[in-house]
BAKE-727098 format. One record per atom (N, C-alpha, C, CB): residue number from 1; residue in one letter; atom name; x, y, z. Coordinates in Angstrom, 3 decimals, padded with zeros to 6 digits. Glycine has a CB too. Layout:
<recs>
(rec NUM 'A' 'CA' (X Y Z))
...
</recs>
This chain:
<recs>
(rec 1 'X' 'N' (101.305 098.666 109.722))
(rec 1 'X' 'CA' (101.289 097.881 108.504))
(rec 1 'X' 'C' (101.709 098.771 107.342))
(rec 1 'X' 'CB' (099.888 097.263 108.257))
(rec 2 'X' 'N' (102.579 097.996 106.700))
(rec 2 'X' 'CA' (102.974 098.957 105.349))
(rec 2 'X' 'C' (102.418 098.779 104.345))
(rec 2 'X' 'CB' (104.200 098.930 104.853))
(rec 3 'X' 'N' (101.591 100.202 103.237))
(rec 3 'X' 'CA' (101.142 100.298 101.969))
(rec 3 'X' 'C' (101.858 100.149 101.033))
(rec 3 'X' 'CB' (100.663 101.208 101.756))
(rec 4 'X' 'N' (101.803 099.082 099.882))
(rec 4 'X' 'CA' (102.445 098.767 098.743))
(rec 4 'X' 'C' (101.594 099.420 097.651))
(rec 4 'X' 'CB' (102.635 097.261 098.597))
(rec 5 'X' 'N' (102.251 100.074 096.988))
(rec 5 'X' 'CA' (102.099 100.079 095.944))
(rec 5 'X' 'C' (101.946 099.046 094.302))
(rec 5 'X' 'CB' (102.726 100.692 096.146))
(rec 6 'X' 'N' (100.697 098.716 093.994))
(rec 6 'X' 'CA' (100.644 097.414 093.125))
(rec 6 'X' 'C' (099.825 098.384 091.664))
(rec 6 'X' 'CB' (099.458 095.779 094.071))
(rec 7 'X' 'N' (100.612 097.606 090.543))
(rec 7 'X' 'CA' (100.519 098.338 088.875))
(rec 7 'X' 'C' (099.793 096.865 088.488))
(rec 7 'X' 'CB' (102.457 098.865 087.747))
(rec 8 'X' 'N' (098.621 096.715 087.375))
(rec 8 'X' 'CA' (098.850 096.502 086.132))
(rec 8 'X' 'C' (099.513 096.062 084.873))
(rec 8 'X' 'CB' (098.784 096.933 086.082))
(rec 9 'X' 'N' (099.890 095.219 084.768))
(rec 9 'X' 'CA' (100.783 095.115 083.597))
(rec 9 'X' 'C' (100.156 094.680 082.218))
(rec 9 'X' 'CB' (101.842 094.146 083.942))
(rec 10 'X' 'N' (098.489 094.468 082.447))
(rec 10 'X' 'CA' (098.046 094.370 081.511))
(rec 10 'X' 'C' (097.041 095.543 081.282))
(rec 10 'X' 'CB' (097.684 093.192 081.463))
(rec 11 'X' 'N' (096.388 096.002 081.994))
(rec 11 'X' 'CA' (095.581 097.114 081.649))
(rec 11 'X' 'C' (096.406 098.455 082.348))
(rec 11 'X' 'CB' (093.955 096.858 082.240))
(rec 12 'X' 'N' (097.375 098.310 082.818))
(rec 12 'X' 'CA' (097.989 099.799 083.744))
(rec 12 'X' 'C' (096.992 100.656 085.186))
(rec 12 'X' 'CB' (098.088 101.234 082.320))
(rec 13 'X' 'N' (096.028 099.738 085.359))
(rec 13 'X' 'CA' (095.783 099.769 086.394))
(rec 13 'X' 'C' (096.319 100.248 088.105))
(rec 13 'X' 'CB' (095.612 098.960 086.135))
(rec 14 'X' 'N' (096.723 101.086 088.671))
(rec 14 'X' 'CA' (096.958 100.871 090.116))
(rec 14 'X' 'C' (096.260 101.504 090.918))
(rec 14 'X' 'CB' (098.102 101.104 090.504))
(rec 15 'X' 'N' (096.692 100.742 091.818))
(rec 15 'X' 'CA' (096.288 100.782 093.381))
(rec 15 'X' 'C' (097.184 100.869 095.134))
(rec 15 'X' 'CB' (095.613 099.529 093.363))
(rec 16 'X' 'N' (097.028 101.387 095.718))
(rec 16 'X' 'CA' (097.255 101.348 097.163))
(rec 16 'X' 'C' (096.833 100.439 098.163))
(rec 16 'X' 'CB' (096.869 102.305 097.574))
(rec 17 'X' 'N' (097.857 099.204 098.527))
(rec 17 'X' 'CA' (097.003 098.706 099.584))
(rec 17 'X' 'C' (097.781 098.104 100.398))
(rec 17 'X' 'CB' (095.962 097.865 099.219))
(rec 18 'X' 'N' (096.812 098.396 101.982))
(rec 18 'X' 'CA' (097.714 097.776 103.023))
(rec 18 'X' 'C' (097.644 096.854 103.066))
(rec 18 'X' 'CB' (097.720 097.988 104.101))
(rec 19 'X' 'N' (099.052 095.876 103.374))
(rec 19 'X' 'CA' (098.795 094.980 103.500))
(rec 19 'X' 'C' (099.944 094.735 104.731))
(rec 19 'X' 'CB' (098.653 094.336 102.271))
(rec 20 'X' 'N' (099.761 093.397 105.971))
(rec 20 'X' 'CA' (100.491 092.755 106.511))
(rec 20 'X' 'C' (101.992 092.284 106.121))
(rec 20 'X' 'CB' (099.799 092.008 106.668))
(rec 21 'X' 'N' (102.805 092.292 106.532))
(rec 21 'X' 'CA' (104.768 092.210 106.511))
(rec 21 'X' 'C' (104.459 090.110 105.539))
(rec 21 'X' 'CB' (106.030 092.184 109.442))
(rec 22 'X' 'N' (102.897 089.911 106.679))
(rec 22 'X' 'CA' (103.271 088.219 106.449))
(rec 22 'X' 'C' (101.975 087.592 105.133))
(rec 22 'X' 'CB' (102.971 087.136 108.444))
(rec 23 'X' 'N' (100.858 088.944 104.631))
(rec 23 'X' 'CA' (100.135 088.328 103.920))
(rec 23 'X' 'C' (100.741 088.522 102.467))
(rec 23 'X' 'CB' (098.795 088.737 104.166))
(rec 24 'X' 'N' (100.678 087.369 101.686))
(rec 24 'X' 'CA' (101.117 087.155 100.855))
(rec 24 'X' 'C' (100.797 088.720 099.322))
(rec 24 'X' 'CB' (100.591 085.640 100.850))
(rec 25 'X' 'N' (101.411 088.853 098.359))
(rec 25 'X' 'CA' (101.395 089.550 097.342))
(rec 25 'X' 'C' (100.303 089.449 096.376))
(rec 25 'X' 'CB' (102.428 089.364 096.841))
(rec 26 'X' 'N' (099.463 090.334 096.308))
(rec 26 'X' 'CA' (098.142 090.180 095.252))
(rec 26 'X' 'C' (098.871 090.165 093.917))
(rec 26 'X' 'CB' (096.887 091.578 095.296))
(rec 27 'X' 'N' (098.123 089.013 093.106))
(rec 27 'X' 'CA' (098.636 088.828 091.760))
(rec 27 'X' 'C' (097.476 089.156 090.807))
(rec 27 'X' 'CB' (099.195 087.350 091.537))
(rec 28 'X' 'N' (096.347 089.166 091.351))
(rec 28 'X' 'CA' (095.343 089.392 090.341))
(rec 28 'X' 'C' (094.722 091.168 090.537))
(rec 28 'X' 'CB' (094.038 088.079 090.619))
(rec 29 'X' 'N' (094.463 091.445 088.625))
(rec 29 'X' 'CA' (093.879 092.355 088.687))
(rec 29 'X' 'C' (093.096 093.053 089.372))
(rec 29 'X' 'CB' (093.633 092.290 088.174))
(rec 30 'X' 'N' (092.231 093.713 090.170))
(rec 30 'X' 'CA' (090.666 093.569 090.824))
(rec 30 'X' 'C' (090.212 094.389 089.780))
(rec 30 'X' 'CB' (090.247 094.169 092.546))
(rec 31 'X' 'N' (090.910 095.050 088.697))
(rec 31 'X' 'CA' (089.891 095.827 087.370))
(rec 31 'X' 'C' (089.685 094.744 086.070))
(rec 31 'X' 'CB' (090.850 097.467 086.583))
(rec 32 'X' 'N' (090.931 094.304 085.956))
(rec 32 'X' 'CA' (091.030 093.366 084.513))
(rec 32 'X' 'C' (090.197 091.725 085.035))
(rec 32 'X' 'CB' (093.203 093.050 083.961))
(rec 33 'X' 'N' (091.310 091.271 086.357))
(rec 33 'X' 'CA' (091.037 090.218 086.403))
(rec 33 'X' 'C' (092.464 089.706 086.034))
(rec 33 'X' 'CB' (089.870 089.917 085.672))
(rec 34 'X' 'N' (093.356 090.265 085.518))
(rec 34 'X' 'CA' (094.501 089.434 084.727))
(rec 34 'X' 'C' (095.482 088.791 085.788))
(rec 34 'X' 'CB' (095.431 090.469 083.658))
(rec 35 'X' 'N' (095.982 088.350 085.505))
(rec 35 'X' 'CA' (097.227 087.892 086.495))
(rec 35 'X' 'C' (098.738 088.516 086.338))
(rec 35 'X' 'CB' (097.436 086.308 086.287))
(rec 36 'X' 'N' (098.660 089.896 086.541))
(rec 36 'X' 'CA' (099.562 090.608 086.139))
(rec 36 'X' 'C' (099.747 091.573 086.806))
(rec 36 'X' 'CB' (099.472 090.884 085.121))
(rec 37 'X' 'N' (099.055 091.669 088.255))
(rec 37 'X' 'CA' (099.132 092.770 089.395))
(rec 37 'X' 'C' (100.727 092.629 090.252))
(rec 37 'X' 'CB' (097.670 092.451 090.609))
(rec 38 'X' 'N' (101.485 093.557 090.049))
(rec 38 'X' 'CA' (102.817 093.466 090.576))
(rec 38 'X' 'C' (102.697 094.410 091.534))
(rec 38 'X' 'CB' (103.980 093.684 089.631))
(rec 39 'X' 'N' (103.746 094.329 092.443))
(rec 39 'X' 'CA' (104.330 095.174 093.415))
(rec 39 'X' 'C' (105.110 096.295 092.586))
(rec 39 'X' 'CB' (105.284 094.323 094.417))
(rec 40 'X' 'N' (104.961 097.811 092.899))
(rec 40 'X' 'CA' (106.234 098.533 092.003))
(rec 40 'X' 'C' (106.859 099.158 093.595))
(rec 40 'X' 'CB' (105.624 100.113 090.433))
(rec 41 'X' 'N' (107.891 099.435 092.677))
(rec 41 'X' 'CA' (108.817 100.268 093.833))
(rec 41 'X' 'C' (108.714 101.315 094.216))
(rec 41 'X' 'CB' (109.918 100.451 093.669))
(rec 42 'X' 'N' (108.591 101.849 095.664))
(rec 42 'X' 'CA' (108.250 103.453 095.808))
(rec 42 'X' 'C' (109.516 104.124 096.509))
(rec 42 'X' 'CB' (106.772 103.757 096.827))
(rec 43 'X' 'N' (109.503 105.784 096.641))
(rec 43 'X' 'CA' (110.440 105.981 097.487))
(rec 43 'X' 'C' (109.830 105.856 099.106))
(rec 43 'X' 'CB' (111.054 107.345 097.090))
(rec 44 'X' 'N' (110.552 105.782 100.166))
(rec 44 'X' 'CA' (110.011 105.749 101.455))
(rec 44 'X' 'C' (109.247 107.093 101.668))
(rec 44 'X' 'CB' (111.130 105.510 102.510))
(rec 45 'X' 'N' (108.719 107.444 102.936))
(rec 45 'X' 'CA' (107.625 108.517 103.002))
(rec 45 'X' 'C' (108.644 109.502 103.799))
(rec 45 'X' 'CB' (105.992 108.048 103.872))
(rec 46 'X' 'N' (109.527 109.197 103.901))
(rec 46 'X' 'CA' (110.702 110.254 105.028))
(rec 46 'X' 'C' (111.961 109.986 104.472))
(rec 46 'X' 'CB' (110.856 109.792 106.927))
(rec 47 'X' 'N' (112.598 110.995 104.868))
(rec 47 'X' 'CA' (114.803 111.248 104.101))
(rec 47 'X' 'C' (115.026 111.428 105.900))
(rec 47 'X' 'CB' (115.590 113.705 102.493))
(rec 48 'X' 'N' (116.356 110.743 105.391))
(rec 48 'X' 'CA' (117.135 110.910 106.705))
(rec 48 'X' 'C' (118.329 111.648 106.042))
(rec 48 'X' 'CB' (117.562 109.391 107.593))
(rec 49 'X' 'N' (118.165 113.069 106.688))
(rec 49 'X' 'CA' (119.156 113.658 106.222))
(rec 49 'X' 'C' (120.201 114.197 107.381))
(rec 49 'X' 'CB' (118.611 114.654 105.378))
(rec 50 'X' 'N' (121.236 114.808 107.473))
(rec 50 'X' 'CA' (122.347 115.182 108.481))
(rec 50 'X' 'C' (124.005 113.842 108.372))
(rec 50 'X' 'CB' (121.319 115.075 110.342))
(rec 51 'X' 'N' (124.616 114.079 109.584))
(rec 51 'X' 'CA' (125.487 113.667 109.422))
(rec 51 'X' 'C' (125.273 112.178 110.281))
(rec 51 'X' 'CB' (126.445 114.654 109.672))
(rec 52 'X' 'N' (124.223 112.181 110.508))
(rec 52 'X' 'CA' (124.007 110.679 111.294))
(rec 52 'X' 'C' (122.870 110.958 112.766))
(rec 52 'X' 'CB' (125.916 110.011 111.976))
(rec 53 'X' 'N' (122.429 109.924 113.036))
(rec 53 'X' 'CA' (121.530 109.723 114.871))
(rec 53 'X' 'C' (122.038 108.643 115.922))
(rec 53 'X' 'CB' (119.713 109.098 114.721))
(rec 54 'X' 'N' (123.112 108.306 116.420))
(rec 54 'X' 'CA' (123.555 107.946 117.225))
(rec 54 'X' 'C' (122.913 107.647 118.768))
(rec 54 'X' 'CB' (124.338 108.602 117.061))
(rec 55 'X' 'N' (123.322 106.756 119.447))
(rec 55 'X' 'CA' (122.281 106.615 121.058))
(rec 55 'X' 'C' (122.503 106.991 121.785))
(rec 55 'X' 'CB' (121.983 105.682 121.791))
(rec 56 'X' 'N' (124.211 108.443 121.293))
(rec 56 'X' 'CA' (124.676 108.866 122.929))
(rec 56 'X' 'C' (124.210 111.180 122.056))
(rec 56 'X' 'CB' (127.612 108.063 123.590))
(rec 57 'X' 'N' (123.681 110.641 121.098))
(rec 57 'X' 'CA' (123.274 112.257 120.712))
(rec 57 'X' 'C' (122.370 113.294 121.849))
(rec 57 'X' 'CB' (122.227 112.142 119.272))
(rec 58 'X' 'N' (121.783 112.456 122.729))
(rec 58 'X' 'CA' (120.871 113.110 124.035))
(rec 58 'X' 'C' (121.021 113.151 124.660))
(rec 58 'X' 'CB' (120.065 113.012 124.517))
(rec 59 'X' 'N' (122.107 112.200 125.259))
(rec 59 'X' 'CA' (122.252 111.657 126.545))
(rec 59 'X' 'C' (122.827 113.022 127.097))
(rec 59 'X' 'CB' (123.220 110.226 126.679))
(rec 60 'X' 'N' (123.659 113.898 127.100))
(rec 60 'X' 'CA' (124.217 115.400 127.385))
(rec 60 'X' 'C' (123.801 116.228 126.299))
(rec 60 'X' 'CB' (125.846 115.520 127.501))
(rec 61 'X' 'N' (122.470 117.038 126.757))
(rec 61 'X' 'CA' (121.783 117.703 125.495))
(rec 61 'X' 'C' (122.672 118.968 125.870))
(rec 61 'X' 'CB' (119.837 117.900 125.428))
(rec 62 'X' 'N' (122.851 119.476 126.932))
(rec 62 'X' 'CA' (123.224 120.792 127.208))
(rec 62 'X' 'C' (124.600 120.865 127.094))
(rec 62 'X' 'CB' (122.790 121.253 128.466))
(rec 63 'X' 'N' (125.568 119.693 126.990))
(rec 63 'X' 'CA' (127.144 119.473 127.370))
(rec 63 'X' 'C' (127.803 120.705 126.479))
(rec 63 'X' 'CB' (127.842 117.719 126.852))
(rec 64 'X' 'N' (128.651 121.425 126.915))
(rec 64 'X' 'CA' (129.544 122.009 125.881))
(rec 64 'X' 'C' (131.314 121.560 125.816))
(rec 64 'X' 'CB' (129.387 123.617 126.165))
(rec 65 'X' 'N' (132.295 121.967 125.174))
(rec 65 'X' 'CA' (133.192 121.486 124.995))
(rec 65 'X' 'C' (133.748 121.770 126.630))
(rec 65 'X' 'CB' (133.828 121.972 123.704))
(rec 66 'X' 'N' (134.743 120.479 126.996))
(rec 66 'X' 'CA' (135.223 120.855 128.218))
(rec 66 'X' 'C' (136.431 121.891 128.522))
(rec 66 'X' 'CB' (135.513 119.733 128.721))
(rec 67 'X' 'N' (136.571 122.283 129.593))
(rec 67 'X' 'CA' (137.239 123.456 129.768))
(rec 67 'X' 'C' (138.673 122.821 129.594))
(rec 67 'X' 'CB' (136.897 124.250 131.189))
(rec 68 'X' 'N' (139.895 123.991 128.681))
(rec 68 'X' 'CA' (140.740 123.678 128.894))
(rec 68 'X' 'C' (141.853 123.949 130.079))
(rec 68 'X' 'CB' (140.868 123.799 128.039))
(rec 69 'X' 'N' (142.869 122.553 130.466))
(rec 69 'X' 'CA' (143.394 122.584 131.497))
(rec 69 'X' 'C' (144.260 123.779 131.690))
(rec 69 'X' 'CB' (143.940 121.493 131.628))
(rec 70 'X' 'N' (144.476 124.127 132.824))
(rec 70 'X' 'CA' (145.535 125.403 132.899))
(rec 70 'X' 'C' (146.849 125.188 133.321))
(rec 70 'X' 'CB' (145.104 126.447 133.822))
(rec 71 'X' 'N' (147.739 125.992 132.327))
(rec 71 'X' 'CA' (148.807 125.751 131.788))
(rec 71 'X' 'C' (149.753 125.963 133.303))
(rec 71 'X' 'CB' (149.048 126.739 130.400))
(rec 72 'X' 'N' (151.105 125.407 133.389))
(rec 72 'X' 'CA' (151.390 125.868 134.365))
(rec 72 'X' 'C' (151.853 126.825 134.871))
(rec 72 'X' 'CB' (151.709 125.434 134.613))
(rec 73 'X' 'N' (152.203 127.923 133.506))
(rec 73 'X' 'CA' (152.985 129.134 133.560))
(rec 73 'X' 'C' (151.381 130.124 133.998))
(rec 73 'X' 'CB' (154.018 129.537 131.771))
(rec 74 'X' 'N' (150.159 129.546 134.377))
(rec 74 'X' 'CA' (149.220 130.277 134.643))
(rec 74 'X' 'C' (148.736 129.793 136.003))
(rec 74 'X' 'CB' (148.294 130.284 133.588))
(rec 75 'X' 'N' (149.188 129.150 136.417))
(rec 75 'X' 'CA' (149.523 128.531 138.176))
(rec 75 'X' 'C' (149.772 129.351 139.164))
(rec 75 'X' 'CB' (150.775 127.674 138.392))
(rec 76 'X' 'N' (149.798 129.692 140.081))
(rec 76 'X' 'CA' (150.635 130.895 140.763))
(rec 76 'X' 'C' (151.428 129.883 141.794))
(rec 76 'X' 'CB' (149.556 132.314 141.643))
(rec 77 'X' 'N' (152.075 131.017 141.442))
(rec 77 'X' 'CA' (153.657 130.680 142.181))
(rec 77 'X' 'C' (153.735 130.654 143.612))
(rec 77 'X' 'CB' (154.782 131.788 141.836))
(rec 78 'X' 'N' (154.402 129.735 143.907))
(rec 78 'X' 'CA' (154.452 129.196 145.732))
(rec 78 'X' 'C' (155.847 129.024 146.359))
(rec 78 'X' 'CB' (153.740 127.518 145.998))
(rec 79 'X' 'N' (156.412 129.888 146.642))
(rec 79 'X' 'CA' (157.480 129.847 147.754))
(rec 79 'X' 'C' (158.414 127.935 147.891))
(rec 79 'X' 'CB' (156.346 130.337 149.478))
(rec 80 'X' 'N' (159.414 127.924 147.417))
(rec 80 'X' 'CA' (159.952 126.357 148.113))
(rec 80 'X' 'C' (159.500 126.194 149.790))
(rec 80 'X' 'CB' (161.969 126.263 148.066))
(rec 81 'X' 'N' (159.462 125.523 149.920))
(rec 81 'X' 'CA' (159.303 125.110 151.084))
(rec 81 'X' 'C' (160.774 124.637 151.972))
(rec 81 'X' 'CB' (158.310 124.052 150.867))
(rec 82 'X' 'N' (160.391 125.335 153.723))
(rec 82 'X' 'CA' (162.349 125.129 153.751))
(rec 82 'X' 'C' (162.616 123.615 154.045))
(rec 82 'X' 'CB' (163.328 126.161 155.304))
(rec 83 'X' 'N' (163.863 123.807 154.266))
(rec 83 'X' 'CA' (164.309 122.551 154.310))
(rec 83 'X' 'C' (164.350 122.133 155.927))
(rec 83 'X' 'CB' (165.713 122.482 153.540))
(rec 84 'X' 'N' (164.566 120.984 156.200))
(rec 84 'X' 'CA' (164.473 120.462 157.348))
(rec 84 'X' 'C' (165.812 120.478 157.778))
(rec 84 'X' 'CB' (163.839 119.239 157.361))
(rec 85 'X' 'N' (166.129 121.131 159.142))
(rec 85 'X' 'CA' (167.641 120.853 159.543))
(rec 85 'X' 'C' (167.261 120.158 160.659))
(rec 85 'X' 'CB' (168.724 122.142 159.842))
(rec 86 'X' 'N' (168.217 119.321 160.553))
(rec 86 'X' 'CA' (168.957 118.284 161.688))
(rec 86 'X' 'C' (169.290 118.671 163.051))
(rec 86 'X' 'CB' (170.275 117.852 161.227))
(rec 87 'X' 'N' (168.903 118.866 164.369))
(rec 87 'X' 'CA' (169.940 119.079 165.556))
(rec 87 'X' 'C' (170.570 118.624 166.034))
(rec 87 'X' 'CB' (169.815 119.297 166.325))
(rec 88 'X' 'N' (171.967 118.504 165.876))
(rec 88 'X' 'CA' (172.995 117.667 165.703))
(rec 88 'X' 'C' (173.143 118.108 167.623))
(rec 88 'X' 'CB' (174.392 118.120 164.229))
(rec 89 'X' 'N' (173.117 119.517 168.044))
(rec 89 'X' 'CA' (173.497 119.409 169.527))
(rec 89 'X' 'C' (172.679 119.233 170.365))
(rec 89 'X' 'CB' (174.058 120.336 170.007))
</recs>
């Protein structure tokens, strides 16, 4: 359940209180009595900081970049293979 923050607007009054996503917004004082108890705005209790959290960031925790392919001038070299002759006699 999330804590709202609620002010005063006639005596400057506040308070902290949890309340339910579905119970409605307190309008009355509980110090004055007035009808002037608002919701104020807070910052959240956590920063999301970096370049982002994605659903494939774990999935290969250990992966490193893949190896590059080898070139063919780093191939070793293999003989043609002969050719097939015919026996004509």
């Amino acid at each position: 359940m999330p804590i709202y923050a609620y002010k005063c607007g006639a005596c400057g009054h506040a308070k902290d209180v949890l309340q339910k996503l579905s119970d409605p917004a307190l309008t009355a004082c509980p110090d004055c009595g007035a009808q002037a108890f608002a919701k104020q705005l807070t910052a959240p209790g956590f920063q999301l900081k970096g370049s982002g959290w994605y659903a494939t960031d774990f999935k290969n925790s250990g992966s490193a970049a893949p190896a590059p392919a080898p070139t063919p001038a780093a191939a070793p070299a293999t003989a043609p293979a002969p050719a097939a002759t015919a026996a004509a006699d």
